[in-house]
Backbone of each chain as nested JSON, in Angstrom:
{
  "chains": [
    {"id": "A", "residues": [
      {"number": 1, "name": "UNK", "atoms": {"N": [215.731, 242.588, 196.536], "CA": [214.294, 242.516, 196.225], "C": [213.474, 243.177, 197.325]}},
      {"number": 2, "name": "UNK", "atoms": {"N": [212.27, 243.873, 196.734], "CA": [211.592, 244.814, 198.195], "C": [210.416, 244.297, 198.035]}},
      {"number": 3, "name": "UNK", "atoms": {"N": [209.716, 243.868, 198.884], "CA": [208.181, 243.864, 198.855], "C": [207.06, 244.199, 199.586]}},
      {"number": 4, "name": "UNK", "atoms": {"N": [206.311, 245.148, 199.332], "CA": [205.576, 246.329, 199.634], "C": [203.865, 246.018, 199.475]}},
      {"number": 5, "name": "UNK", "atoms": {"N": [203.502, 246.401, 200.841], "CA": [202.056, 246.173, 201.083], "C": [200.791, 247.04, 200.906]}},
      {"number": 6, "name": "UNK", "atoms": {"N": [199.872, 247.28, 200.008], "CA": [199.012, 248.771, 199.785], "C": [197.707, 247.981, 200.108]}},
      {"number": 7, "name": "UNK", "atoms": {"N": [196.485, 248.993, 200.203], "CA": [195.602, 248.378, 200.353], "C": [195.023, 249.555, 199.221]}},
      {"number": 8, "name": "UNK", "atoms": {"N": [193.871, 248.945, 198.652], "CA": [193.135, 249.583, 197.336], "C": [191.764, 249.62, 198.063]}},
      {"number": 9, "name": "UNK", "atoms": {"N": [191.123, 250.375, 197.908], "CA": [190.091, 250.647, 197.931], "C": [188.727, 250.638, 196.157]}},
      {"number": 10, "name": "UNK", "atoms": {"N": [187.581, 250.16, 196.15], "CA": [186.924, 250.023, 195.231], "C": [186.451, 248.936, 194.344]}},
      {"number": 11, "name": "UNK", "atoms": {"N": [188.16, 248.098, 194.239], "CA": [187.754, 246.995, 193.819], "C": [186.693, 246.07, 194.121]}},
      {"number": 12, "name": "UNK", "atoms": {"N": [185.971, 245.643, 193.121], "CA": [184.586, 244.847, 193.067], "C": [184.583, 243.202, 192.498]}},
      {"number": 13, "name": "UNK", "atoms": {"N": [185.403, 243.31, 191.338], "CA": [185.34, 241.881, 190.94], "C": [186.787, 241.432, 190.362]}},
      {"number": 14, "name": "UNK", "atoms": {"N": [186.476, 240.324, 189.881], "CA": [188.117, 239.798, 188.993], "C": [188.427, 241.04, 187.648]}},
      {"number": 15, "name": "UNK", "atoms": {"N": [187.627, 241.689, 187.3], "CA": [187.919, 242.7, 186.103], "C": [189.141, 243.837, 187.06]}},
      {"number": 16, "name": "UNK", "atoms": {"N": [188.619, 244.502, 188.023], "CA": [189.034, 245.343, 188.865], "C": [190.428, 244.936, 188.93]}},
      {"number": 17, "name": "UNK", "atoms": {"N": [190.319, 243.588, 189.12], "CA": [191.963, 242.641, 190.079], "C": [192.744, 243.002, 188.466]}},
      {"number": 18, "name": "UNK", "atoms": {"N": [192.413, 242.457, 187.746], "CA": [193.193, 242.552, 186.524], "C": [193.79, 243.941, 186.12]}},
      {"number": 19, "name": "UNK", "atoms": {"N": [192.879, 245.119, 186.446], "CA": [193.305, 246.501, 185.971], "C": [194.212, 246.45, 186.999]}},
      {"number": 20, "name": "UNK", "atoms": {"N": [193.961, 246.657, 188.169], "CA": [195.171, 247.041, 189.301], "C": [196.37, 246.136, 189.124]}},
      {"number": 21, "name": "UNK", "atoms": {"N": [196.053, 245.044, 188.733], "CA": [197.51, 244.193, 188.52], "C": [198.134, 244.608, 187.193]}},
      {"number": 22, "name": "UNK", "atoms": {"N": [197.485, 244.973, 186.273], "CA": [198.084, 245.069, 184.944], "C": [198.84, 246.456, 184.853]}},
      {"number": 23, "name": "UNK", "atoms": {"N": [198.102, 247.857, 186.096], "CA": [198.194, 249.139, 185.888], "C": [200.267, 249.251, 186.96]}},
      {"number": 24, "name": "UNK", "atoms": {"N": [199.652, 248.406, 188.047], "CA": [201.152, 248.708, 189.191], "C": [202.254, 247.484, 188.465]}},
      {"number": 25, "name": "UNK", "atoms": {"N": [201.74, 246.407, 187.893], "CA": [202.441, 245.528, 187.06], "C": [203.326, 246.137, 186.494]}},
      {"number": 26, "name": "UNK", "atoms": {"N": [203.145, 247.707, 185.47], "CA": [203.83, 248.145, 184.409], "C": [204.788, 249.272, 184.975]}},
      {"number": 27, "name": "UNK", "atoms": {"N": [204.912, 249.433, 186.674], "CA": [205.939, 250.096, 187.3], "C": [207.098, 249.687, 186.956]}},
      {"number": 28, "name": "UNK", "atoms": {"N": [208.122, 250.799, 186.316], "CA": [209.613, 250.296, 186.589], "C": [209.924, 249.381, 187.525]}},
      {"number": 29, "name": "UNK", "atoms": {"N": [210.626, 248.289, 187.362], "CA": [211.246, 247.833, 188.591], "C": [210.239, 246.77, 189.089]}},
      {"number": 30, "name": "UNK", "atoms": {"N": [208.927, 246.415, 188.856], "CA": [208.038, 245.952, 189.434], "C": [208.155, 244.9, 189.21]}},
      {"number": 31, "name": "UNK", "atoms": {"N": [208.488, 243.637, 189.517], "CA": [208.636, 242.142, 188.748], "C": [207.333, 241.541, 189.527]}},
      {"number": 32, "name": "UNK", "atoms": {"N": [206.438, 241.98, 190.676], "CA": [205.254, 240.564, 190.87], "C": [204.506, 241.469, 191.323]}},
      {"number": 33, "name": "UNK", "atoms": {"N": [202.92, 241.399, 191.393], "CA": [201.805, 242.29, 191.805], "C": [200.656, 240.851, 192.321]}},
      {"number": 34, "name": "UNK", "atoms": {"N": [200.151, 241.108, 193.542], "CA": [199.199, 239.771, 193.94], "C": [198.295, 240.919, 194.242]}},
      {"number": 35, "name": "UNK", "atoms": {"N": [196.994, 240.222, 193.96], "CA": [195.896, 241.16, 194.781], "C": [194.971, 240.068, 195.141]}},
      {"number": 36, "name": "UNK", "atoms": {"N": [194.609, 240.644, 196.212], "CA": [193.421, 239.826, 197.392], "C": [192.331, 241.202, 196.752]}},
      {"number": 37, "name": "UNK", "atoms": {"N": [190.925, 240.318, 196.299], "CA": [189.844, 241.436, 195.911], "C": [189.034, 241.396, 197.617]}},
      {"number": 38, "name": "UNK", "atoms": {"N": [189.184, 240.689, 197.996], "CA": [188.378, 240.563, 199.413], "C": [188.544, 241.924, 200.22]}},
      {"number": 39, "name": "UNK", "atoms": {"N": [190.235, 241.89, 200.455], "CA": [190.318, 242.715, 201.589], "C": [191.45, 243.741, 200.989]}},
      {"number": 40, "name": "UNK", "atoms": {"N": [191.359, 243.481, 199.449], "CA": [191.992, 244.906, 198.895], "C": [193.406, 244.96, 199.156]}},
      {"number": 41, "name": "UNK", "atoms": {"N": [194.263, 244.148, 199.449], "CA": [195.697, 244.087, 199.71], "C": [195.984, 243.974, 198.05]}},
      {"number": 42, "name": "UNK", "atoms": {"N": [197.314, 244.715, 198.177], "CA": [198.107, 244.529, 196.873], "C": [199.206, 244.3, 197.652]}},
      {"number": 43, "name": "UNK", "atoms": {"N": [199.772, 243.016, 197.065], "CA": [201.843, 242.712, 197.189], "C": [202.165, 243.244, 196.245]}},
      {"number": 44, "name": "UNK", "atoms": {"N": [203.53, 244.086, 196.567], "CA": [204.209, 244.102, 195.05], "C": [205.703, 244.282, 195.476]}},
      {"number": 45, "name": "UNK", "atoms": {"N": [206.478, 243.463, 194.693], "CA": [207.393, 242.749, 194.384], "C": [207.991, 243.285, 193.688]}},
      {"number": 46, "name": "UNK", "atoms": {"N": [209.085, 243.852, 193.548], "CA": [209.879, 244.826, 192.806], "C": [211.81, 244.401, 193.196]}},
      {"number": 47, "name": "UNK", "atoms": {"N": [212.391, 244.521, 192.096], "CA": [214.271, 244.951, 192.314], "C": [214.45, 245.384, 193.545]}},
      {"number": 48, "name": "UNK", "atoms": {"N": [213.848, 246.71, 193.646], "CA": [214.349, 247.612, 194.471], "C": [213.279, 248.318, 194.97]}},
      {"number": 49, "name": "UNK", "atoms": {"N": [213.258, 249.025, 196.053], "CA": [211.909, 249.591, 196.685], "C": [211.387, 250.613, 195.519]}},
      {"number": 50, "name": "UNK", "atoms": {"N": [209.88, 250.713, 195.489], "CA": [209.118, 251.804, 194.917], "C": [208.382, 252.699, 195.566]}},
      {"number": 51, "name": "UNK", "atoms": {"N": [207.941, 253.924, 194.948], "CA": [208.056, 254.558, 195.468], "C": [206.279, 255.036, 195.281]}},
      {"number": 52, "name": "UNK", "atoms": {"N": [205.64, 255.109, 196.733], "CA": [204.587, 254.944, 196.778], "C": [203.263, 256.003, 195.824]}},
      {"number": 53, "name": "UNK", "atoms": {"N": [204.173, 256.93, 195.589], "CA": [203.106, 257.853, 194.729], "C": [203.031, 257.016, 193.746]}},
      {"number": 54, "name": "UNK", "atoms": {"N": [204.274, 256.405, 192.669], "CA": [204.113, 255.752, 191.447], "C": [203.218, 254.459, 191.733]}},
      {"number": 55, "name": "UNK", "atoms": {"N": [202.996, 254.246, 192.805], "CA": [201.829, 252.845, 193.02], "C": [200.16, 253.545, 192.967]}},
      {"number": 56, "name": "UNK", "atoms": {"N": [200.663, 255.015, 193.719], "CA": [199.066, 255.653, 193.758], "C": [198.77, 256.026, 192.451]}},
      {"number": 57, "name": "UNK", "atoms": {"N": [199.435, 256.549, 191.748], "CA": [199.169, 256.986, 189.989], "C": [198.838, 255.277, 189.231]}},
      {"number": 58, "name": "UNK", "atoms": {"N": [199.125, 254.871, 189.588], "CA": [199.269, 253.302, 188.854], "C": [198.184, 252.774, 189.28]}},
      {"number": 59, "name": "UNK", "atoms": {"N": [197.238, 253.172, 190.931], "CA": [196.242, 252.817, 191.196], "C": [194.564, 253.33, 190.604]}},
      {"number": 60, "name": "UNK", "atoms": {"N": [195.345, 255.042, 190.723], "CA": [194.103, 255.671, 190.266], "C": [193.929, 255.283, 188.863]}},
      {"number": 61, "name": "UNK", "atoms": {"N": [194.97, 255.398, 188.079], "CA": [195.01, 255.0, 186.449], "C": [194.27, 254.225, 186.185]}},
      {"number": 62, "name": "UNK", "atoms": {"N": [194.141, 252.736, 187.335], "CA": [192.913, 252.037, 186.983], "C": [191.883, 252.484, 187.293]}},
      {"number": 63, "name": "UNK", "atoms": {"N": [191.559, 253.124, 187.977], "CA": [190.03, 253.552, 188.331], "C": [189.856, 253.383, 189.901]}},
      {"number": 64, "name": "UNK", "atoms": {"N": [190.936, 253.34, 190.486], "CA": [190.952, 253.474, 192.39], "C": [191.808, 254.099, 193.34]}},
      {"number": 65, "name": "UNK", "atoms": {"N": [191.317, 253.638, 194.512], "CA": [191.731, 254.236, 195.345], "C": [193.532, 253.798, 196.383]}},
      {"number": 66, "name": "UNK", "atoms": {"N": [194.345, 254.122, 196.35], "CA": [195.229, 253.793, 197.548], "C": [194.497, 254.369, 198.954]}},
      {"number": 67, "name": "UNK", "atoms": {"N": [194.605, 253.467, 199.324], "CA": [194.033, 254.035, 200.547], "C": [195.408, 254.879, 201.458]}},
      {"number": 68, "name": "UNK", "atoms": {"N": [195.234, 255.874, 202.868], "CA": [195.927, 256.616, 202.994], "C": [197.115, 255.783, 203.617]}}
    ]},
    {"id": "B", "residues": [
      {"number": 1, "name": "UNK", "atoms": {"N": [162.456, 245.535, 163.38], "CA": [163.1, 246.079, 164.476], "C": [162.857, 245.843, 166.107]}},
      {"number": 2, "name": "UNK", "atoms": {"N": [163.69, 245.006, 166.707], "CA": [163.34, 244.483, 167.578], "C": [163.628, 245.017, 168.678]}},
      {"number": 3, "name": "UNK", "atoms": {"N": [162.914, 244.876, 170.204], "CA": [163.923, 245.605, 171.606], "C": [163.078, 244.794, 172.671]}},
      {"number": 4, "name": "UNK", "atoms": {"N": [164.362, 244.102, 173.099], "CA": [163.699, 243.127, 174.5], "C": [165.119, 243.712, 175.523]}},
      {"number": 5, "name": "UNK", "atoms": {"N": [164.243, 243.261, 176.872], "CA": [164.932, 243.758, 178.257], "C": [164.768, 242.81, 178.802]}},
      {"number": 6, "name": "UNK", "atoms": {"N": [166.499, 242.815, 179.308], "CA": [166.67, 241.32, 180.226], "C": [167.559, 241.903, 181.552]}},
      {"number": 7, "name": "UNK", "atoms": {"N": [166.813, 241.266, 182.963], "CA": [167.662, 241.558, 184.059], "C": [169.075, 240.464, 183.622]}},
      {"number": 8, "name": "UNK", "atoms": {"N": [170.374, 240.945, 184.397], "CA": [171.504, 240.176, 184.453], "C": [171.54, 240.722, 185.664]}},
      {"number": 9, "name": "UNK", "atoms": {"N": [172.157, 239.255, 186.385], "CA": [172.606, 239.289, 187.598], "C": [173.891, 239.496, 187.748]}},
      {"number": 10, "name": "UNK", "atoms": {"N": [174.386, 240.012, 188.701], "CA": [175.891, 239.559, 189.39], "C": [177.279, 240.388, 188.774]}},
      {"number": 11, "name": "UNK", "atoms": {"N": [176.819, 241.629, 187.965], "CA": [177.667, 242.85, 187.586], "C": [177.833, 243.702, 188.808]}},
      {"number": 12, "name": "UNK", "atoms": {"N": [178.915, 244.486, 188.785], "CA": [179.327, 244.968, 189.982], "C": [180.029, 246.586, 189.467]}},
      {"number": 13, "name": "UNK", "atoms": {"N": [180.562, 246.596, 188.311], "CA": [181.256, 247.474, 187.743], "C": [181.068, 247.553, 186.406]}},
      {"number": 14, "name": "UNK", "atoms": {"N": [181.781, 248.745, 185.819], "CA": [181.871, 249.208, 184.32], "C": [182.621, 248.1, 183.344]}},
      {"number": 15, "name": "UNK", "atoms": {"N": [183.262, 247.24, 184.031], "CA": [184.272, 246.008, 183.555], "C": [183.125, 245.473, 183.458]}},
      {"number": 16, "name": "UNK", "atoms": {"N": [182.054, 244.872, 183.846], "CA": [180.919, 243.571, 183.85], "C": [180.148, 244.326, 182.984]}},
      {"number": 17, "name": "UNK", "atoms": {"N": [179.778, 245.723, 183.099], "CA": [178.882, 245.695, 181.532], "C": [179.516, 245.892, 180.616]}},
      {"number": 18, "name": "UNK", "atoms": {"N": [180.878, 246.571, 180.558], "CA": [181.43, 245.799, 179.595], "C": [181.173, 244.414, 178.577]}},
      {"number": 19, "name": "UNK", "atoms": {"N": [181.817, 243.703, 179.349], "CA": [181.772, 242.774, 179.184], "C": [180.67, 241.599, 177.88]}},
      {"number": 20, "name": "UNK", "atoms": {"N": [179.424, 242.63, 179.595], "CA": [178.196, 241.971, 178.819], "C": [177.98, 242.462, 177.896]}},
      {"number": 21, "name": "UNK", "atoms": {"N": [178.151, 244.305, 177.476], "CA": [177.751, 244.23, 176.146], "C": [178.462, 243.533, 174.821]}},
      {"number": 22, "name": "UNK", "atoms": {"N": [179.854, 243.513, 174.976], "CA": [180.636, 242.411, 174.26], "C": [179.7, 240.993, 174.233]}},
      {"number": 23, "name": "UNK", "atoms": {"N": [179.728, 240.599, 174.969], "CA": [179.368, 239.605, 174.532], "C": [177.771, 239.095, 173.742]}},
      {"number": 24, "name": "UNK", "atoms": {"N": [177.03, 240.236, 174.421], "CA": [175.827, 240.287, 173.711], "C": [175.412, 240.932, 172.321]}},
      {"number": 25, "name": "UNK", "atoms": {"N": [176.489, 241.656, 172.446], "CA": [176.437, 242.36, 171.144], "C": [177.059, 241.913, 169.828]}},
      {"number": 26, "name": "UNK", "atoms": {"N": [177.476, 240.529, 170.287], "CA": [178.439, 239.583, 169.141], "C": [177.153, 238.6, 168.504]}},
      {"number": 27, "name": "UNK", "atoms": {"N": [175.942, 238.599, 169.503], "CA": [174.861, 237.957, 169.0], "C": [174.535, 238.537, 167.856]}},
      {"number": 28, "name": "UNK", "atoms": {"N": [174.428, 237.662, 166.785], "CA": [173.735, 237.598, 164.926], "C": [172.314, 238.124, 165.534]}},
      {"number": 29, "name": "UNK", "atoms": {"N": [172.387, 239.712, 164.763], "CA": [171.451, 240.517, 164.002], "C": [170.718, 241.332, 165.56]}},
      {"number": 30, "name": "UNK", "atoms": {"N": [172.222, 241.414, 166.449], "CA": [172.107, 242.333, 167.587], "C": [172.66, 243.547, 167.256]}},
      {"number": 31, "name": "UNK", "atoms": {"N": [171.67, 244.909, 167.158], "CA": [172.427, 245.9, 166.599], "C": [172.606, 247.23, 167.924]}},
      {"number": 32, "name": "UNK", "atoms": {"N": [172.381, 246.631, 168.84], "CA": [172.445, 247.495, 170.07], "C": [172.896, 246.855, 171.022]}},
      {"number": 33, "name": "UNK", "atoms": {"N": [173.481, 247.096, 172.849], "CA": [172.89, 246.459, 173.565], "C": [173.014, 247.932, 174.832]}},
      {"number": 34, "name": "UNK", "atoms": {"N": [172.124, 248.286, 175.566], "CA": [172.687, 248.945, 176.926], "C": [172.086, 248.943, 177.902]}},
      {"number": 35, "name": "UNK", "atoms": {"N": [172.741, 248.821, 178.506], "CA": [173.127, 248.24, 180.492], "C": [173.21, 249.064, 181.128]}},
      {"number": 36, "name": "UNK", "atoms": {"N": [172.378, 248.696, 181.913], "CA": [171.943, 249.423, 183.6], "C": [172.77, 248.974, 184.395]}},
      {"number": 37, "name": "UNK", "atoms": {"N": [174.084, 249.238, 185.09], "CA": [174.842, 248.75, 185.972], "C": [173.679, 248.332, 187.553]}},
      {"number": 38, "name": "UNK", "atoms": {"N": [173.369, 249.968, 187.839], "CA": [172.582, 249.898, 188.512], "C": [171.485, 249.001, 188.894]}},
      {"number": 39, "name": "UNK", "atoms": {"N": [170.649, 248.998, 188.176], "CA": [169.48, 247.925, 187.951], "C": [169.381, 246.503, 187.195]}},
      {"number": 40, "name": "UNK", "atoms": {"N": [170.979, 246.2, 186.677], "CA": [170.931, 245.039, 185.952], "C": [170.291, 244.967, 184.839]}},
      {"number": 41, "name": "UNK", "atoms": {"N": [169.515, 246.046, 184.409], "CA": [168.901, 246.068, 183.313], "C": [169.615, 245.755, 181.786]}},
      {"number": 42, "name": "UNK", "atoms": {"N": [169.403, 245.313, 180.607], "CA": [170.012, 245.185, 179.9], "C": [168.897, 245.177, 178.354]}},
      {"number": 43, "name": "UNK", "atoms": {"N": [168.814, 246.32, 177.742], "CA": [167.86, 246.74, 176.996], "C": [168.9, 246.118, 175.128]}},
      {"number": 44, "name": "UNK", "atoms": {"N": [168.525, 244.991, 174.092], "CA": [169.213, 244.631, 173.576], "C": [168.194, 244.981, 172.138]}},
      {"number": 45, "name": "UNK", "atoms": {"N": [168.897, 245.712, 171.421], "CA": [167.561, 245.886, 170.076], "C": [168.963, 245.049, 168.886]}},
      {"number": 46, "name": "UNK", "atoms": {"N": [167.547, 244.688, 168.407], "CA": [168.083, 243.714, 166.82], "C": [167.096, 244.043, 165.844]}},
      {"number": 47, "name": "UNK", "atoms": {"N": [167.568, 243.382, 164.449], "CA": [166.711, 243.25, 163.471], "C": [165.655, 242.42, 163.143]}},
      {"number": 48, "name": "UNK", "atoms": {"N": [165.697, 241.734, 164.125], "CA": [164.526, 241.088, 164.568], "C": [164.279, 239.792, 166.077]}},
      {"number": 49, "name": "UNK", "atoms": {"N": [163.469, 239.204, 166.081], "CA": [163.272, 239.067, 167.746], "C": [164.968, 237.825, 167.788]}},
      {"number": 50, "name": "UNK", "atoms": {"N": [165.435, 238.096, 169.045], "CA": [166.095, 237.456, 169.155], "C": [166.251, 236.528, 170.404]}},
      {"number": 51, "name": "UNK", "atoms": {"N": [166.508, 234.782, 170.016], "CA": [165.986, 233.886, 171.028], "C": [166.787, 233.56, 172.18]}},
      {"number": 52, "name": "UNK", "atoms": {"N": [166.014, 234.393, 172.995], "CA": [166.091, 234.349, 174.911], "C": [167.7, 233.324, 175.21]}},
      {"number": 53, "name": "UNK", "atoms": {"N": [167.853, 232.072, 174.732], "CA": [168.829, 230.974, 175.103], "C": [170.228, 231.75, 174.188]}},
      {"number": 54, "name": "UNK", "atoms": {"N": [170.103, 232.357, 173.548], "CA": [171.27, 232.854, 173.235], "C": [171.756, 234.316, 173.601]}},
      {"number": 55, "name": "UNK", "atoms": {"N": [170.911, 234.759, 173.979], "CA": [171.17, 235.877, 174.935], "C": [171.89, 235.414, 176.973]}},
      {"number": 56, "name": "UNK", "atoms": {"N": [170.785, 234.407, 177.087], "CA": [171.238, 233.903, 178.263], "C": [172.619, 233.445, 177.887]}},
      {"number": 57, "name": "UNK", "atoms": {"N": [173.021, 232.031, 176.957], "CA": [174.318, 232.085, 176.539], "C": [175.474, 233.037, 176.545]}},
      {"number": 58, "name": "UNK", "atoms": {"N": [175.264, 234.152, 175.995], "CA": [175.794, 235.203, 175.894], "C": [175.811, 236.047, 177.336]}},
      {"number": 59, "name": "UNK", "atoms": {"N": [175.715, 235.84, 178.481], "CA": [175.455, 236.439, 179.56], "C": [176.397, 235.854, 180.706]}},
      {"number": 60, "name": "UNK", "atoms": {"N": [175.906, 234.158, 180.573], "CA": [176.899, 233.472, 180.78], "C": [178.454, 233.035, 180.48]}},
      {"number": 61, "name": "UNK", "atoms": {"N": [178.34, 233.74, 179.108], "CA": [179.7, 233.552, 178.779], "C": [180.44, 234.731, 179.185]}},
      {"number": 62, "name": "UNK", "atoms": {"N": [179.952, 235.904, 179.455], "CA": [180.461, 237.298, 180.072], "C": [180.868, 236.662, 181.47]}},
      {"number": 63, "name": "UNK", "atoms": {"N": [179.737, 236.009, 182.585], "CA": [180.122, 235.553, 183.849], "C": [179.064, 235.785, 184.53]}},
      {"number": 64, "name": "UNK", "atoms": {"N": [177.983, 236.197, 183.811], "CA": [177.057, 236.386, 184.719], "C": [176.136, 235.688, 184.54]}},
      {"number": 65, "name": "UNK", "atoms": {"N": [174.643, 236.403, 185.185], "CA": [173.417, 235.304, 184.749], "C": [172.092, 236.159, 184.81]}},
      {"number": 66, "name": "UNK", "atoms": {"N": [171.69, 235.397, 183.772], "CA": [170.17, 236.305, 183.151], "C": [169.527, 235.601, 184.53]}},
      {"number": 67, "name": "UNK", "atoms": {"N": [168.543, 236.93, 184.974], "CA": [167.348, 236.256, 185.838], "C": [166.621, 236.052, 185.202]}},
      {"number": 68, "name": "UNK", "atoms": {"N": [165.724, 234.576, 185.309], "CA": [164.98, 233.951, 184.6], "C": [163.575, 234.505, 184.623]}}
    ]}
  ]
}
């Protein structure tokens, strides 16, 4: 099991939390996604490590930012 | 043909007017509704006048709140 720390940029409210959880949620391999809207942390919880572009496509998809 | 404007508080994103127009726009003999993210504005036309407590209702049930 790997679990991997991003920080998002943009998020505003519980709608936001839901897209980013629902968008990196639907990564291969991804079994848990937590997000803090405060300070923009995403956990994610996966089989096996992922691979950070597929978290940035999965981020922008909702409408944000990975930060660098 | 009716058109009243109501501030809503406490939207932050395209998810919250969302929202609000869902929910305002489920109001009986609401045939419009559109939202000013920006300004909270929320411009709602019907077929005729429609009463203030069910709009607030409807605002609240999105998550937010009509300024009074």
């Amino acid at each position: 099991m790997s679990t991997a720390t991003y920080t998002v940029v943009g998020m505003t409210c519980g709608h936001c939390v839901s897209s980013v959880r629902e968008e990196v949620g639907a990564i291969k391999g991804v079994t848990g996604v937590d997000v803090d809207l405060e300070t923009g942390r995403v956990t994610v919880t996966s089989d096996g490590p992922v691979d950070t572009a597929l978290v940035r496509d999965a981020v922008d998809e909702a409408g944000y930012e990975l930060k660098p």
